[in-house]
C-alpha positions, 0 to 999 in steps of 0.5 A: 500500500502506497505511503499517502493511502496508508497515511489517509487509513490510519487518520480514518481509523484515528478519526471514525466518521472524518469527513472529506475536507477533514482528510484533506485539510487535515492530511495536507494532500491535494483533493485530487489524490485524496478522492484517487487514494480514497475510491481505492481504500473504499473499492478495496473494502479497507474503508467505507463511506457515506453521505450523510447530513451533506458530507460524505464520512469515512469509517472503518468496515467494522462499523454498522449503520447506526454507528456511522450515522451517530459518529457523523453527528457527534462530529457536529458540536451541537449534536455532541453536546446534545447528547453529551447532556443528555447522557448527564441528565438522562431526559432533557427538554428542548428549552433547558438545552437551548438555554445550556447550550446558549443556541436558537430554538430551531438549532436545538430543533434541527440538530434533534431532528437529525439525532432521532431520524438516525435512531441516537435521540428518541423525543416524545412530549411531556407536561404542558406539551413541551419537547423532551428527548433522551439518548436511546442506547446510553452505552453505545453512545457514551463509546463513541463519544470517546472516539470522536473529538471534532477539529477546530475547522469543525468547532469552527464552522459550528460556531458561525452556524450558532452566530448566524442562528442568533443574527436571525433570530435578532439577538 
């Protein structure tokens, strides 16, 4: 195996769910020989990828459809620290976590919306009609947030969303 495939291997391994521009940023290789190297790992079943939530991710084949979607997401700050406190605090509602996580409303409804279509948050309504959700399998989750810490390029780009949700919603 070429030196750059192997290079590009070991940051997926280190890195479950990177996504595309994270390896090229990261690895500092052209996007050409990113996407050559990649379509070879991935042909080869050394790799798998997916696309999902508008990026296309890259894992190990030992990861099952569950785990590729929930790594995709805690690549997302939002989403991590979403599920970070409900893993703290069990059953969360959606008003606390805007006010915790300091975000608009529809962050928290959009990021929620994505964690229980990929099966990571089940949300049901409580007293008074108010949105309240969980983390379906705490066990499996809490490991996969210790494999994943986001870049700074990630913290980043979620930070700006954060900026521009507060703009639009005229704070």
């Amino acid at each position: 195996m070429n030196d750059t495939r192997k290079r590009i291997s070991e940051h997926v391994r280190s890195n479950p769910g990177v996504h595309f521009s994270g390896i090229v940023r990261d690895l500092d290789v052209a996007t050409g020989q990113a996407q050559y190297h990649l379509r070879r790992l991935v042909r080869g079943g050394d790799l798998d990828s997916e696309s999902l939530f508008g990026r296309t991710h890259y894992y190990q084949p030992t990861y099952d459809a569950w785990e590729r979607r929930a790594l995709a997401l805690l690549r997302r700050e939002t989403s991590r620290e979403l599920i970070a406190l409900a893993l703290r605090e069990e059953t969360v509602l959606a008003t606390e976590a805007t006010d915790e996580l300091d975000v608009a409303r529809s962050t928290v409804a959009w990021h929620l919306s994505n964690l229980e279509d990929a099966g990571v948050v089940e949300t049901h309504y409580v007293e008074h009609g108010r949105l309240a959700f969980e983390v379906v399998e705490p066990d499996r989750t809490r490991e996969l947030l210790g494999a994943v810490s986001p870049t700074l390029y990630e913290q980043l780009v979620d930070r700006f969303d954060r900026l521009v949700d507060r703009a639009l919603d005229g704070e």
